[in-house]
Backbone as a ProteinNet text record, in pm:
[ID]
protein_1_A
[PRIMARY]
XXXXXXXXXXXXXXXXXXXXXXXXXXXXXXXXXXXXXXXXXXXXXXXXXXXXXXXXXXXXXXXXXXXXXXXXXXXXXXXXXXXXXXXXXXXXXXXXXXXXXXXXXXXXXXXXXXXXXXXXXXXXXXXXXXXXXXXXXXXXXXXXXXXXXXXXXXXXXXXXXXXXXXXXXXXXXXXXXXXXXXXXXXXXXXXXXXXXXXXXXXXXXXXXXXXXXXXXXXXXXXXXXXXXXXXXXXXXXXXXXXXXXXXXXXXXXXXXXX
[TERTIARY]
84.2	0	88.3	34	87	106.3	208.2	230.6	119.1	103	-14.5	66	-42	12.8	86.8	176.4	184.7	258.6	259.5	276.4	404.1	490.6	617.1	618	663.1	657.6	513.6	397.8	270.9	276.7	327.7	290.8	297.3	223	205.4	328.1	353.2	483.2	434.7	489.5	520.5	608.8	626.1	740.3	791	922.9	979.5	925.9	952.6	872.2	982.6	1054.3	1136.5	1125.1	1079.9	1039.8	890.7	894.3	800.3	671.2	554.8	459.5	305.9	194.1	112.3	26.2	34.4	-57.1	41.1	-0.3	70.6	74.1	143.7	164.7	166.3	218.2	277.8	168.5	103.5	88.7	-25.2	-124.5	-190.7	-123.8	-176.3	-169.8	-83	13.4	121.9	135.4	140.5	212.4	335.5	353.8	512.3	467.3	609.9	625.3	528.8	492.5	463.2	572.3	583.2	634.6	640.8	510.1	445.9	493.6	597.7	629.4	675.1	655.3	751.7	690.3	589.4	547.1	476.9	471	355.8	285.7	159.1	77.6	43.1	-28	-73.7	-225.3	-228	-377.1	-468.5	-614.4	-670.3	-770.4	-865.1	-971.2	-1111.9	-1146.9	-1258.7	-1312.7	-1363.5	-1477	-1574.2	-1515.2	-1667	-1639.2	-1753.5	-1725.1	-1695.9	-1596	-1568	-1699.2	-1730.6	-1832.7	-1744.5	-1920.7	-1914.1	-1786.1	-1737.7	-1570.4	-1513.3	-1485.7	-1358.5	-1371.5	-1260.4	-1251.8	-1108.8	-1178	-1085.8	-1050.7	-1058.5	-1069.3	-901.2	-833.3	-701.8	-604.7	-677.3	-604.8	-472.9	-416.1	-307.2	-194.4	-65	43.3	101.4	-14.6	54.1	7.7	90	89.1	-60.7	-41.7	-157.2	-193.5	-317.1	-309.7	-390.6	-318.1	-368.2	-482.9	-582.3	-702.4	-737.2	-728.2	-741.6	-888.8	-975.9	-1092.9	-1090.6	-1197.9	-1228.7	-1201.9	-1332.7	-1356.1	-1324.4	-1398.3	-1386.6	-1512.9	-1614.2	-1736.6	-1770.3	-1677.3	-1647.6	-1557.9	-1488.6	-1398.2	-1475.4	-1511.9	-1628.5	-1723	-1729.1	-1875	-1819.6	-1666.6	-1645.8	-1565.1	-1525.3	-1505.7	-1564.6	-1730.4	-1832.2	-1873.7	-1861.7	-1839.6	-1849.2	-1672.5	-1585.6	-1554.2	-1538.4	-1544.8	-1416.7	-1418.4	-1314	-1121	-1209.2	-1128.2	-1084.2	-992.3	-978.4	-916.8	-909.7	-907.2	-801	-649.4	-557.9	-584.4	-426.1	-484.6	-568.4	-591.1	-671.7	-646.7	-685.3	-699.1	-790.5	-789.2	-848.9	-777.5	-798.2	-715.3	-762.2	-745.4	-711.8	-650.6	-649.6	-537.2	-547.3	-604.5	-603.7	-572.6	-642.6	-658.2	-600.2	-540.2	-540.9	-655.7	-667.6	-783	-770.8	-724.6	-730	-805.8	-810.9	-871	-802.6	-869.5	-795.7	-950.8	-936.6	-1098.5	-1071.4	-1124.3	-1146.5	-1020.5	-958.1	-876.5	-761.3	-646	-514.5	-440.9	-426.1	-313.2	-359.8	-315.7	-348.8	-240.1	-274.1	-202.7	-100.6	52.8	86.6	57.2	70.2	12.7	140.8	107.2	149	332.8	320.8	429.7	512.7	472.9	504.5	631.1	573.3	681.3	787.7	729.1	825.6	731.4	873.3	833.2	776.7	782.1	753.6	582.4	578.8	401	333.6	401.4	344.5	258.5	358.7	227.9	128	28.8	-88.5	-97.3	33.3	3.4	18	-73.4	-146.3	1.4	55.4	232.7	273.2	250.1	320.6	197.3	73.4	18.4	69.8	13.7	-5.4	68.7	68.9	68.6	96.3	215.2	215.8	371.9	319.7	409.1	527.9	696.1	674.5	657.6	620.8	600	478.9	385.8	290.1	345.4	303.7	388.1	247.4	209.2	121.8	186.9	89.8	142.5	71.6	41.3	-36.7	-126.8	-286.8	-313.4	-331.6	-376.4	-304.9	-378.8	-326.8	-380.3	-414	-322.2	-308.7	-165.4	-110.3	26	15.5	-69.3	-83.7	-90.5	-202.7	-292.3	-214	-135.7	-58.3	27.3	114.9	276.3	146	56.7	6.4	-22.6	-58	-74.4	15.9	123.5	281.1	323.8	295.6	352.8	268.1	182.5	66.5	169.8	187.6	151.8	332.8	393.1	535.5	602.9	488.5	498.7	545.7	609.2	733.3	571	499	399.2	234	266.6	187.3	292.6	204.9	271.3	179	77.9	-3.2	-87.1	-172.3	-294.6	-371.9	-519.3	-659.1	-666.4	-737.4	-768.8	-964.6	-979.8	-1150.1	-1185	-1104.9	-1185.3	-1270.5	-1405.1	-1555.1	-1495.1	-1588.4	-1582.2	-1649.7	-1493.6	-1493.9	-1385.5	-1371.4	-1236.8	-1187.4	-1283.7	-1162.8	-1161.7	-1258.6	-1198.9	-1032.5	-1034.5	-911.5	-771.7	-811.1	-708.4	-653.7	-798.7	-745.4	-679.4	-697.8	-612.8	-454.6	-416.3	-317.3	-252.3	-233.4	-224.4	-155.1	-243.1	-187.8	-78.9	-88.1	-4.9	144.4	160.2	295.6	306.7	249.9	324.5	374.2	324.5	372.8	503	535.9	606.6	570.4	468.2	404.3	351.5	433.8	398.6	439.9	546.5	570.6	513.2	406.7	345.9	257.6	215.5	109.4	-38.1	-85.6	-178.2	-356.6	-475	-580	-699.7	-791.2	-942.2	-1048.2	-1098.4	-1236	-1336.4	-1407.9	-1570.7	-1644	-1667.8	-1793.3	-1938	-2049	-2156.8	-2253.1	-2214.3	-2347.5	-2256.3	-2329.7	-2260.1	-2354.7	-2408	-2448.8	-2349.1	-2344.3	-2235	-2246	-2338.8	-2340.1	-2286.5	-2302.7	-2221.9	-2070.9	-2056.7	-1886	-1794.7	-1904.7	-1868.9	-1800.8	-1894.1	-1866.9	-1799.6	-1782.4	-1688.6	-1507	-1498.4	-1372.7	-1357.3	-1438.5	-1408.2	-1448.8	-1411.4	-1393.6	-1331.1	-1197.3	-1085.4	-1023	-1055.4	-967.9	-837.9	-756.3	-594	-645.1	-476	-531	-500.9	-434.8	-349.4	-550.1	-639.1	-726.9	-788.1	-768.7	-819.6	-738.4	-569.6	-525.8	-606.7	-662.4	-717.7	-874.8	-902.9	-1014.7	-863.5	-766.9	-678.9	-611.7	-597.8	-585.1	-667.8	-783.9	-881.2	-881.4	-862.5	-901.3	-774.2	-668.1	-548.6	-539.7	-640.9	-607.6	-676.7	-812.3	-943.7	-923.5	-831.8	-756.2	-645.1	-535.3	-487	-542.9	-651.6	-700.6	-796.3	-820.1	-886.4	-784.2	-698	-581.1	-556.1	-547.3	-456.4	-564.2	-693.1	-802.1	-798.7	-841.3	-879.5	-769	-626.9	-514.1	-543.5	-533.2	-466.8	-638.9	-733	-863.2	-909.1	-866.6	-910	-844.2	-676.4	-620.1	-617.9	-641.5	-673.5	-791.3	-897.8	-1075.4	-1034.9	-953.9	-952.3	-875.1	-763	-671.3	-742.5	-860.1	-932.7	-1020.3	-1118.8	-1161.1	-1155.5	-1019	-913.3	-918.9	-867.3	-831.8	-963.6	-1117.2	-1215.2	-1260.1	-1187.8	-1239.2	-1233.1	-1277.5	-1325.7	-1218	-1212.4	-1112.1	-1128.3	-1215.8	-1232.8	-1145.1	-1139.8	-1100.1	-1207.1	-1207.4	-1324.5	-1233.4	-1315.1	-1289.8	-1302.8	-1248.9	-1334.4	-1246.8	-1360.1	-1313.8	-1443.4	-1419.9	-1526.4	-1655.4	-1732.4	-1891.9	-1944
-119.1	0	124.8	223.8	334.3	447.7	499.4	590	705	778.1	917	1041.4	1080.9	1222.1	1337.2	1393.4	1429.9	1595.9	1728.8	1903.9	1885.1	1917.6	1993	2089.7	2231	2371.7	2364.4	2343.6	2403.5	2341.4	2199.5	2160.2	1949.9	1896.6	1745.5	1681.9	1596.5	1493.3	1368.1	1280.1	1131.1	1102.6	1050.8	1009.9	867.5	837.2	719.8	612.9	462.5	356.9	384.1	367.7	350.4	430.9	598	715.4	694.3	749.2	726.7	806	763.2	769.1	746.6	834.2	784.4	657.4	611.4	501.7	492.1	333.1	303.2	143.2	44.3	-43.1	-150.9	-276.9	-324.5	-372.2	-408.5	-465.9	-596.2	-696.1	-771.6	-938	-996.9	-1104.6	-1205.2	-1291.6	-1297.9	-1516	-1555.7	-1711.9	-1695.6	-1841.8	-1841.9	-1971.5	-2008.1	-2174	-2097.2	-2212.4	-2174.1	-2197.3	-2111.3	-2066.4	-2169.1	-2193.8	-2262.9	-2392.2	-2476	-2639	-2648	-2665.9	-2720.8	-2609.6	-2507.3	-2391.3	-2437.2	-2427	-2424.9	-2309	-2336.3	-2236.4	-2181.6	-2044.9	-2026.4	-2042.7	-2166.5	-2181.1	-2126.5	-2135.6	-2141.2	-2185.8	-2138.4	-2209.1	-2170	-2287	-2256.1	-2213.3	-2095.4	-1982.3	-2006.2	-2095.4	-2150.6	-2267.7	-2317.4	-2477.1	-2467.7	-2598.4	-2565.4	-2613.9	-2543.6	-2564.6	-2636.7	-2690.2	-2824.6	-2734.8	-2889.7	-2818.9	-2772.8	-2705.1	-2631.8	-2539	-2418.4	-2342.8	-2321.4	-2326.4	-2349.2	-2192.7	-2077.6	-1963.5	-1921.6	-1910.1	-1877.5	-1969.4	-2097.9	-2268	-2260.2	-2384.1	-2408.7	-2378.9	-2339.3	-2316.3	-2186.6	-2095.7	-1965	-1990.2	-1901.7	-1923.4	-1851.9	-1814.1	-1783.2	-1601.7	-1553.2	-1433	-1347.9	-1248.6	-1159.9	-1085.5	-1093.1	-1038.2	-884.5	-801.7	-662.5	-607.1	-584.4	-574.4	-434.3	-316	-255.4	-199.9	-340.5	-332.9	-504.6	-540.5	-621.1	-721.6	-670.9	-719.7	-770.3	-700	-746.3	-924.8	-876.4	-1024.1	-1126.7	-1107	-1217.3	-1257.4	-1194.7	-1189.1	-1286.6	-1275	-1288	-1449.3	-1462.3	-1572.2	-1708.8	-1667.6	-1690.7	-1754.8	-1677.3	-1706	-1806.9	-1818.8	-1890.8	-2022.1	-1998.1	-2178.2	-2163.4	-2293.3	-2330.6	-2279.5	-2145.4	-2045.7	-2068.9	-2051.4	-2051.3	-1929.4	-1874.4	-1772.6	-1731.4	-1637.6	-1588.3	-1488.8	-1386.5	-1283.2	-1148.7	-1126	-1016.2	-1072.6	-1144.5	-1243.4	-1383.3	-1401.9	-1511.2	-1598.1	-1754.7	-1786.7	-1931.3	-1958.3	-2100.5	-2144.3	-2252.9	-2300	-2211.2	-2096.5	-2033.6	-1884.7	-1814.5	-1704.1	-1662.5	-1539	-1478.5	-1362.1	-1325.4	-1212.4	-1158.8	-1011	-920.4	-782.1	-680.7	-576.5	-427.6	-337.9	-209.6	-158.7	-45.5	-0.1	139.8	152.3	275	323.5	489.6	527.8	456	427.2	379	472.1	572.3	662.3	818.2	934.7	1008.5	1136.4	1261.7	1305.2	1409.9	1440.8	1471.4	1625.6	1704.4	1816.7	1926.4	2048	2108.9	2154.7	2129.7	2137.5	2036.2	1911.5	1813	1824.8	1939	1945	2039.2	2164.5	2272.4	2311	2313.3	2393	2536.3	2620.9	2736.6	2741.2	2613.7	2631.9	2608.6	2575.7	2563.6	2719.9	2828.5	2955.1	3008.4	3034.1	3033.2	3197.9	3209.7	3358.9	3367.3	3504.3	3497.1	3526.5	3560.9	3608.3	3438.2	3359.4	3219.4	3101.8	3171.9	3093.1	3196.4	3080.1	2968	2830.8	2768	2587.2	2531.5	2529.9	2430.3	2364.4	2247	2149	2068.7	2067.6	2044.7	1864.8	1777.2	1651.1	1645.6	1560.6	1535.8	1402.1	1412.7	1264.6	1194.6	1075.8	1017	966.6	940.1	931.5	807.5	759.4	637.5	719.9	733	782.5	733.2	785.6	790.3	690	596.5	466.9	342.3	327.3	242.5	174.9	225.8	168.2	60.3	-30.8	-161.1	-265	-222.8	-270.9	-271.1	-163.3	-131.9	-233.9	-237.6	-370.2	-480	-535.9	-700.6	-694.2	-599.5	-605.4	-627	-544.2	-557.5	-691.5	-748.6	-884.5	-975.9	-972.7	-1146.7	-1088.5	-923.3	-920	-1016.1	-1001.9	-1029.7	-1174.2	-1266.7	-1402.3	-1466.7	-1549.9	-1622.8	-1642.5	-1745.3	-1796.4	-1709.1	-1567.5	-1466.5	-1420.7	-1408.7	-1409	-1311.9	-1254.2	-1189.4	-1103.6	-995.5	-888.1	-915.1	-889	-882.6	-713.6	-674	-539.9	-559	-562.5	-603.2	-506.6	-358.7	-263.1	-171.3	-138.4	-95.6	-37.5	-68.5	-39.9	115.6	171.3	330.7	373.5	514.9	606.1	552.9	616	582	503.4	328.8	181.4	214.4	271.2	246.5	327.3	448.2	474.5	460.3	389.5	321.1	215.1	156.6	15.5	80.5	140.2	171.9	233.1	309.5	387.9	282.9	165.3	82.7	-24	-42.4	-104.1	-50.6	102.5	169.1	177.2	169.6	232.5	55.3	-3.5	-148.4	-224.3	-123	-178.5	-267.8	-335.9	-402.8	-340.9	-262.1	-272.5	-366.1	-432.3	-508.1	-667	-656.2	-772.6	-788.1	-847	-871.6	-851.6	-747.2	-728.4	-752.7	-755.7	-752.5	-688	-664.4	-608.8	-671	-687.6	-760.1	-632.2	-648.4	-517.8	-571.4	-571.8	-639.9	-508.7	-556.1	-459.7	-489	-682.3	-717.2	-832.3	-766.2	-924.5	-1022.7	-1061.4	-1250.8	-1297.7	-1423.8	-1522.3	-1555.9	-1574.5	-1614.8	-1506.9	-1362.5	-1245.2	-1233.3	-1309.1	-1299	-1370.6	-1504.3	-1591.7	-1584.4	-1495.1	-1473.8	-1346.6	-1249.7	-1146.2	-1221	-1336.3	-1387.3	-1467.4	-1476.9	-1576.6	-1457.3	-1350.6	-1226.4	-1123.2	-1168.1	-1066.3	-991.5	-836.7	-748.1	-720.8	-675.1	-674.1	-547.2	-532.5	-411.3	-234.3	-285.1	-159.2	-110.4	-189	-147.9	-6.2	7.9	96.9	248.1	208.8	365.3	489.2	523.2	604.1	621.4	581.7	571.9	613.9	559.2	579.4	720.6	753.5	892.2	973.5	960.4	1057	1101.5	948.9	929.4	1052.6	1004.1	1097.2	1246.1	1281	1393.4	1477	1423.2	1488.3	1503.5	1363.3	1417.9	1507.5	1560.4	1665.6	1750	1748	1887.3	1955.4	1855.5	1866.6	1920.2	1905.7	1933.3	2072.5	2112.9	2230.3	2324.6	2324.2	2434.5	2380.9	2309.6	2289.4	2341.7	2330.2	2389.4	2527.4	2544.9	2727.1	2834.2	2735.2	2850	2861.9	2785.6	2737.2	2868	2891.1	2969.6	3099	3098.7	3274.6	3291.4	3196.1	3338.3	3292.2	3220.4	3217.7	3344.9	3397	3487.7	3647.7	3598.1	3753	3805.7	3664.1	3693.4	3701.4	3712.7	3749.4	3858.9	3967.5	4079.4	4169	4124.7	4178.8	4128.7	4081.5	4029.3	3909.5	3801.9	3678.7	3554.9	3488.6	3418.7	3249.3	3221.9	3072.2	3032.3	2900.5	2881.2	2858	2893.1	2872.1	2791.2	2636.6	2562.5	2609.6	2567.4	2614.9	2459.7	2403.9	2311.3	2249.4	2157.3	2087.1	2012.7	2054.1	2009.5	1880.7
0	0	0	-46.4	-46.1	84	119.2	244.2	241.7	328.2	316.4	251.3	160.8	152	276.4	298.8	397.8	362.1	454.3	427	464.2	359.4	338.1	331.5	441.4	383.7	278.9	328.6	280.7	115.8	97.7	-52.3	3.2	-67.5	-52.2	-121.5	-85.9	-104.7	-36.3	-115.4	-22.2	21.5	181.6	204.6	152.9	145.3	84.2	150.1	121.7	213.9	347.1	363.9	477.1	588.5	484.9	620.5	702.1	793.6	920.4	821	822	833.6	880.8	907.9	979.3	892.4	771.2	719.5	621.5	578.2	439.2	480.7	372.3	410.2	274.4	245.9	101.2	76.6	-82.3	-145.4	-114.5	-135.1	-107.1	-93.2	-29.6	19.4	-148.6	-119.7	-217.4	-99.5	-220.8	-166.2	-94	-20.1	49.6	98.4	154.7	219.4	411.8	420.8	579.4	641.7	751	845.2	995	997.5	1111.8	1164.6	1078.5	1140.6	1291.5	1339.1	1495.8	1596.3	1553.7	1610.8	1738.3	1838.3	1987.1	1956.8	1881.5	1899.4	2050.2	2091.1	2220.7	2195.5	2307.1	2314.1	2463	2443.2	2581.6	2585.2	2645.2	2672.8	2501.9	2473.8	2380.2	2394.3	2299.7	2266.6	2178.7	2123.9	1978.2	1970.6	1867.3	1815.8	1653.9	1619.7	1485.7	1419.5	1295	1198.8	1096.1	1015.6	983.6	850.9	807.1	715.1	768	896.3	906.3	903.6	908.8	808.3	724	608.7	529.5	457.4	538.4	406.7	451.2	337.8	353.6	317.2	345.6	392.7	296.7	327.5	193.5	264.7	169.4	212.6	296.8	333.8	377.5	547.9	587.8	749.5	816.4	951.7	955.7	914.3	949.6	904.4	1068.8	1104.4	1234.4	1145	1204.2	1166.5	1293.5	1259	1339.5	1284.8	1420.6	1396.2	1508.5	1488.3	1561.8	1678.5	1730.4	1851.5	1892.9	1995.2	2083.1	2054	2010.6	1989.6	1870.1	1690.9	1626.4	1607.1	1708.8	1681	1737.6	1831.9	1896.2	1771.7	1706.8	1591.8	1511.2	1434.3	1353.8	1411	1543.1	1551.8	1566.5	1607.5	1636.1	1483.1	1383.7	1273.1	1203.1	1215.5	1150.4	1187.8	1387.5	1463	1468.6	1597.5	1594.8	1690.1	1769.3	1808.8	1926.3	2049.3	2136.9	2209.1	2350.7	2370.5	2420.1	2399.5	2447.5	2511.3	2573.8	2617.6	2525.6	2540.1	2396.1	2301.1	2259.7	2106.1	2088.3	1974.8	1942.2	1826.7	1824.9	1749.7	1698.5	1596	1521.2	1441.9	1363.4	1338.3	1159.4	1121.2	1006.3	1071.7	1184.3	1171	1401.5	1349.7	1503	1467	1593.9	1571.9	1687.5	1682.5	1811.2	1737.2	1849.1	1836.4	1866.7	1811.1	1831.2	1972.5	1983.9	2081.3	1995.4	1872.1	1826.5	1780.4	1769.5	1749.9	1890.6	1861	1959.6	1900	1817.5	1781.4	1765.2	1750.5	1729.8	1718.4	1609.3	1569.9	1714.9	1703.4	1799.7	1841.8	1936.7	1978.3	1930.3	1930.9	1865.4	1974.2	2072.3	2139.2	2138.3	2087.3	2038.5	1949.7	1848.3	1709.2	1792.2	1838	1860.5	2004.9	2063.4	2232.4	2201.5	2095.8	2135	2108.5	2063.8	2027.4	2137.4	2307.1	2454.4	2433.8	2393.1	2339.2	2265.3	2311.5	2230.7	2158.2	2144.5	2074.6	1981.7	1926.2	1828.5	1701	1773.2	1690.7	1602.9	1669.4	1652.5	1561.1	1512.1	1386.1	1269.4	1223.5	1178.2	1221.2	1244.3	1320.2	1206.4	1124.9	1004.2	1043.8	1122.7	1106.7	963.9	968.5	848.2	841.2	894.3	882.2	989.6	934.6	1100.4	1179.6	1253.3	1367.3	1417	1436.7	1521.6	1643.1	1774.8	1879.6	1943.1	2062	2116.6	2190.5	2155.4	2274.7	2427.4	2539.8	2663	2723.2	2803.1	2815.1	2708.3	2575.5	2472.4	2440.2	2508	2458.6	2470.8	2613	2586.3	2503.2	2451.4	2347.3	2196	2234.4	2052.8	2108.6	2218.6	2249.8	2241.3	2274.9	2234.6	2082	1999.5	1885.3	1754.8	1868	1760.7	1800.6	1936.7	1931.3	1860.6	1851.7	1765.8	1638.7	1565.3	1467.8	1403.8	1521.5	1466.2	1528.7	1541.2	1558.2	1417.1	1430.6	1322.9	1200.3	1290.7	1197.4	1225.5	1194.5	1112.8	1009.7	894.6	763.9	647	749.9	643.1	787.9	728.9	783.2	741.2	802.1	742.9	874.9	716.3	794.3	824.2	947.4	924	1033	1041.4	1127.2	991.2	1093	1026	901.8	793	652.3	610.2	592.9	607	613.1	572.2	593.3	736.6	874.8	1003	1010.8	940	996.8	911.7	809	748.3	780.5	851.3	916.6	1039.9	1104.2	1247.8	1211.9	1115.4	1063.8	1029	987	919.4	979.9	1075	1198.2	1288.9	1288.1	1398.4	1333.3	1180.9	1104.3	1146	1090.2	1066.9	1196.1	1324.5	1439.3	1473.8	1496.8	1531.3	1423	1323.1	1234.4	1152.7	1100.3	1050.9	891.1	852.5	675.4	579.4	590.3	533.6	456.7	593.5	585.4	488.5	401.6	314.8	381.4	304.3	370	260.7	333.9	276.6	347.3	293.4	335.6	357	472.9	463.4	526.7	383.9	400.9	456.1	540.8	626.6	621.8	573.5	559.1	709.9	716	794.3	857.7	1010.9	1062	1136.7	1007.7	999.4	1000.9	1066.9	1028.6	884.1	797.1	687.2	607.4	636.3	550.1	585.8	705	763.2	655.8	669.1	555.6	423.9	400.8	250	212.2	333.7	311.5	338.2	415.2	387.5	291	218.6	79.3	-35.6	-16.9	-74.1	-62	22.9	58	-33.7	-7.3	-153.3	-127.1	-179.4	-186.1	-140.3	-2.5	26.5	-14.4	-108.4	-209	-286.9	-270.3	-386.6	-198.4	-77.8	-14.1	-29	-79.7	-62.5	-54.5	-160.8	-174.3	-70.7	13.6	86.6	181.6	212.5	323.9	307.2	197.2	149.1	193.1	153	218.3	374.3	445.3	570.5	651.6	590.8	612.8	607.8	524.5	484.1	540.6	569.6	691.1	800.8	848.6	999.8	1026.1	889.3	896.5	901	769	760.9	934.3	997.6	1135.1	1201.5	1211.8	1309.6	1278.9	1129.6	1142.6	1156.9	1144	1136.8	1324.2	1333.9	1494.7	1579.7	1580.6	1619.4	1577	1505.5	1456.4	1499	1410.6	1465.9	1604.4	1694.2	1863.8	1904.4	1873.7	1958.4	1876.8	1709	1704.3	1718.4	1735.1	1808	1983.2	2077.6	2157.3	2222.7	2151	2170.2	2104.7	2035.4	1971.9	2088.9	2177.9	2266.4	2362.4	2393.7	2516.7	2536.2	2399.7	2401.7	2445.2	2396.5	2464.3	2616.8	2658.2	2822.4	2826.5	2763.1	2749.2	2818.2	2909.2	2943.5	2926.6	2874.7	2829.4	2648.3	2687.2	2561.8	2476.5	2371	2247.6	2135.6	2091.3	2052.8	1918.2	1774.3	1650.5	1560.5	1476.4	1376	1332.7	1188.3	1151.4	1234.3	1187.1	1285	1219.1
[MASK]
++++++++++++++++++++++++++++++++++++++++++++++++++++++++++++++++++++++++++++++++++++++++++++++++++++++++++++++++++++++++++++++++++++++++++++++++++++++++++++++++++++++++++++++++++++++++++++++++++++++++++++++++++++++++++++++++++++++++++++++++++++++++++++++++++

């Protein structure tokens, strides 16, 4: 997949694959020898029963694939599903698929003192707020959740992504977000659109996995709305907050997209 557009001195550029970015990530799901021989999977206690066949979606020679969903209630859905799962710590697993969860946004863009100490001032001398790279950060109480995520994601025998957070711009930049910060672009990755969750639509949205290079551009967007949020929400908060200073006013007044 492709990296996000990202503001150089006030013009768009891509950064190279290697430079830090908030989304991006390679290319769709690709063959290989498995990984998995001699492996001790981590097991626990059963959460479902396997259905009739198995499941076979993925099967064959590739290892298994970390499935990143949402929420918490998703993966239950989807394991519920499929069969066959048993329960780790924040995860789920069988002998095709792991499955953990994000809880919404886990990253978020960094604060403006972040880039440069002198932006701790809200004066009106010091906007415009144009960062020249944006940075994402963990938000506060997630780091957890991102270290168990980077670990399933960098087990010998995971060998691939399923991106199956909600089908939309932020499922796709909460996905991608949590990709590049865990280090995890490399991995072969794919999309599952989930519209409806029947087990019978779960079904058939994994025996319909899209490559996930076909979302860039939905991840583009997603990228670009949360900049564009940042720099109006940063810069307009503190010049009508600092306008209505100067007439008396001592609260902060918020200003950005409704």
């Amino acid at each position: 997949m492709r990296g996000p557009r990202v503001l150089e001195h006030g013009t768009e550029s891509r950064p190279q694959r290697s430079s830090r970015c908030a989304v991006g990530g390679p290319p769709g799901l690709s063959g290989g020898a498995c990984p998995t021989a001699g492996h001790d999977h981590t097991r626990g206690s059963r959460v479902t029963e396997d259905p009739p066949g198995g499941t076979g979606h993925l099967g064959g020679p590739l290892g298994k694939r970390l499935v990143i969903t949402e929420k918490p209630s998703v993966a239950r859905d989807i394991a519920a599903a499929l069969g066959g799962f048993t329960e780790g710590e924040e995860f789920l697993e069988n002998e095709v698929f792991v499955i953990t969860w994000a809880v919404g946004h886990l990253l978020e863009l960094a604060d403006p003192k972040e880039y440069d100490s002198k932006w701790r001032s809200w004066s009106i001398k010091l906007l415009p707020i144009l960062p020249e790279r944006f940075e994402i950060k963990p938000k506060e109480g997630q780091k957890k959740r991102l270290a168990q995520i980077k670990k399933l994601g960098k087990r010998k025998d995971v060998d691939g992504l399923i991106n199956a957070c909600d089908a939309g711009r932020e499922g796709e930049l909460i996905y991608r977000r949590i990709v590049e910060h865990c280090g995890l672009e490399r991995k072969p990755q794919q999309r599952l659109w989930l519209q409806s969750m029947t087990p019978a639509a779960i079904r058939e949205a994994f025996d319909q996995l899209r490559d996930g290079a076909q979302m860039d551009n939905l991840a583009d967007a997603a990228w670009l709305r949360s900049v564009g949020d940042w720099l109006i929400g940063m810069n307009a908060t503190r010049a009508l907050t600092q306008r209505l200073k100067s007439g008396g006013e001592r609260s902060a007044w918020s200003a950005g997209r409704v």
